[in-house]
N, C-alpha and C positions, 0 to 999 in steps of 0.2 A: 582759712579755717573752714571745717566744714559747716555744712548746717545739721547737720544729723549730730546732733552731743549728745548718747545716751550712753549709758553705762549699765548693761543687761547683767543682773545677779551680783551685785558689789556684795561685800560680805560689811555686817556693822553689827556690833554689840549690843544687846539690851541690856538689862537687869533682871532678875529673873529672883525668888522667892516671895515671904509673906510682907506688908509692911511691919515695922517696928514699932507702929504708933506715932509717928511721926512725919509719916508720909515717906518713906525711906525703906528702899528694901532693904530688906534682912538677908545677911549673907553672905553677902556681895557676891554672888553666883553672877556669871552673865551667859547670855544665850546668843549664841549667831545666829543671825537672822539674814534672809537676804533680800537685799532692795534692789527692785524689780522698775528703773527711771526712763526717762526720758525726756529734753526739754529742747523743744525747737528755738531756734533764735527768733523776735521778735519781726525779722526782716521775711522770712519764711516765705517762699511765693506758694498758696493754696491753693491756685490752680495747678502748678507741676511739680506739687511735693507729695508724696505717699500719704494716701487716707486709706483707712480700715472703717470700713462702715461694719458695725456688728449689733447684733441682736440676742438675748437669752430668752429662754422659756428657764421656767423654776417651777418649785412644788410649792410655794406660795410666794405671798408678796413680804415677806421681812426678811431682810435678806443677814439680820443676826441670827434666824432660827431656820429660816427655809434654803435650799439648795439649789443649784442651777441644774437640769435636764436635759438643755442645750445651748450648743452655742454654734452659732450662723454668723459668718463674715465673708467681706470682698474686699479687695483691695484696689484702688485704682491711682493711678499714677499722671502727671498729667490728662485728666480727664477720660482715661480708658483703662477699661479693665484688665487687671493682671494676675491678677487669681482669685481663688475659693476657698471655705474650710466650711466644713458643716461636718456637726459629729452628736450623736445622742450622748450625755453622760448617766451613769448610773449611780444616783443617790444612796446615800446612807439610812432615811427615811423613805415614807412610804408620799409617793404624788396627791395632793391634795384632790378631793372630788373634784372641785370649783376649778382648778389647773389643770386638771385633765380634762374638763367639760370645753372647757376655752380653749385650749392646744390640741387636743385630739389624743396629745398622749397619753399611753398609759403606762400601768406599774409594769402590766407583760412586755410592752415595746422596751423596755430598760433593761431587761434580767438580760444579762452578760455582756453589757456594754460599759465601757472602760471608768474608769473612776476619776473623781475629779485630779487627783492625785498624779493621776496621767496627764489629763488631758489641759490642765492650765499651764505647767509648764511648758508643753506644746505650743497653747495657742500663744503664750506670751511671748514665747521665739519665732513666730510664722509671721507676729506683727510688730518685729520689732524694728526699729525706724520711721515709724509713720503714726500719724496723727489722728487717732480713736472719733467717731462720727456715731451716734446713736439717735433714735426719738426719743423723746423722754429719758435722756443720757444718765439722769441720778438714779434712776432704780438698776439700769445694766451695771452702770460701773459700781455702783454700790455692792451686788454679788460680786462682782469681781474682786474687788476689795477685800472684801469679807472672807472669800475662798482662798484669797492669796495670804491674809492673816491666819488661818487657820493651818495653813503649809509652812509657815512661819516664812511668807513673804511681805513686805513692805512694797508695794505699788505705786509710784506718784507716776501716772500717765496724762498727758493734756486729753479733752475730751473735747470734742462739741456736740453739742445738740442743736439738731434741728426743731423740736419743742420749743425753745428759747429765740429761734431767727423766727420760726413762725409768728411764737406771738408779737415780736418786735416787726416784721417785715410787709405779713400782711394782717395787717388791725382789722380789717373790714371784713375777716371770714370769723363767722359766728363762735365754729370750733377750731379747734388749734390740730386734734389728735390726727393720728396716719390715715383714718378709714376718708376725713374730711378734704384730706391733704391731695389723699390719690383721686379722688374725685375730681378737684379742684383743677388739678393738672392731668385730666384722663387718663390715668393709670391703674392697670389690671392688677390685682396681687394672685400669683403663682396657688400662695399658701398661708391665709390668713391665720397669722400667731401661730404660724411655724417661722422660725429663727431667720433660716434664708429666706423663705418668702418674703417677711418683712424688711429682712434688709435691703431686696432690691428695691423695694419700693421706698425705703430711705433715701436711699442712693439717688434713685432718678429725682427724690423732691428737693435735694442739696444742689445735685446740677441744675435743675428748674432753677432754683432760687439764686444761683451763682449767674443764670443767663439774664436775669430781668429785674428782679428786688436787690440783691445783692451784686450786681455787678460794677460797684464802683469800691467793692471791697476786695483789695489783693491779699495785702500780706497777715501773719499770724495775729499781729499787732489789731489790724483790723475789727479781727474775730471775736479781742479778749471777751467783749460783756456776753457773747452765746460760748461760751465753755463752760463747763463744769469741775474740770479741776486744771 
């Protein structure tokens, strides 16, 4: 059997009108919707199975109301790299001050770059097989979520975070975040809170951590308590 069981764009029905007062929709209308999976076996070797390390910028932080801007990923395959994806998106809204002061971008760097509507179908086909790796994994994967429900897709992807091995791994650094992280392990970032910069700097703090804190952690099974979903 393999170990890749994913099933990219299954089709599954919802319910779809107002409730009836009863908790029950009304109509019995239903909507296709498409579920967007994947679930590694338990046995999964993390050092020679596909990881996607990724990173968004957005035009705030709620990610029910605000939109992603970009999206920066790598993929690496037993322990080396095998590709790239970085692409700006073009919001429906306009970039928050506060998110444009922190990312560098702006409203003018967005006008006519592609819409989410494109572009997450995209990335969700670029990465699909492999196991999602973010810092602070709940606010990435949470736009992702959120943009794929609004497409009318359903997402159930495994995630890990590196936030969550930090603060389990090494207790003794005061801050947990990536600027502490890269520090910790003398590492440069490219492009602080731009999408790809930050990812490689994930990237290299996962392998640090897989060489000395976590190296007695192989398989998926290992992992569960630092994932996110």
């Amino acid at each position: 059997m393999s170990l890749l069981q994913y099933s990219m764009f299954q089709d599954v029905f919802f319910p779809t009108g107002e409730s009836d007062g009863e908790g029950k929709a009304g109509g019995g209308d239903l909507q296709l919707q498409k579920l967007v999976r994947y679930a590694p076996t338990l046995t999964t070797d993390i050092r020679s199975t596909l990881l996607v390390f990724f990173d968004l910028e957005t035009t705030g932080l709620d990610d029910a109301l605000d939109e992603i801007v970009e999206i920066g990923a790598q993929k690496y395959l037993g322990g080396e790299l095998v590709g790239e994806w970085s692409t700006l998106v073009c919001p429906k809204q306009v970039i928050s001050a506060q998110a444009s002061k922190i990312s560098g971008i702006t409203q003018e760097m967005l006008h006519g770059q592609p819409s989410i509507e494109t572009v997450l179908p995209q990335f969700l086909q670029w990465m699909q097989g492999g196991i999602l790796v973010a810092h602070n994994a709940t606010f990435d994967i949470g736009f992702v979520r959120e943009a794929g429900l609004r497409l009318g897709m359903g997402i159930e992807w495994p995630v890990l975070c590196t936030l969550k091995m930090a603060r389990s791994l090494l207790p003794a650094l005061e801050r947990k975040n990536l600027d502490t992280l890269a520090q910790y392990y003398g590492l440069q970032f490219e492009a602080r809170h731009r999408s790809i910069g930050d990812v490689k700097v994930t990237a290299e703090v996962f392998h640090r951590l897989l060489e000395k804190e976590a190296e007695d952690l192989e398989t998926w099974q290992d992992f569960q308590e630092y994932r996110v979903l």
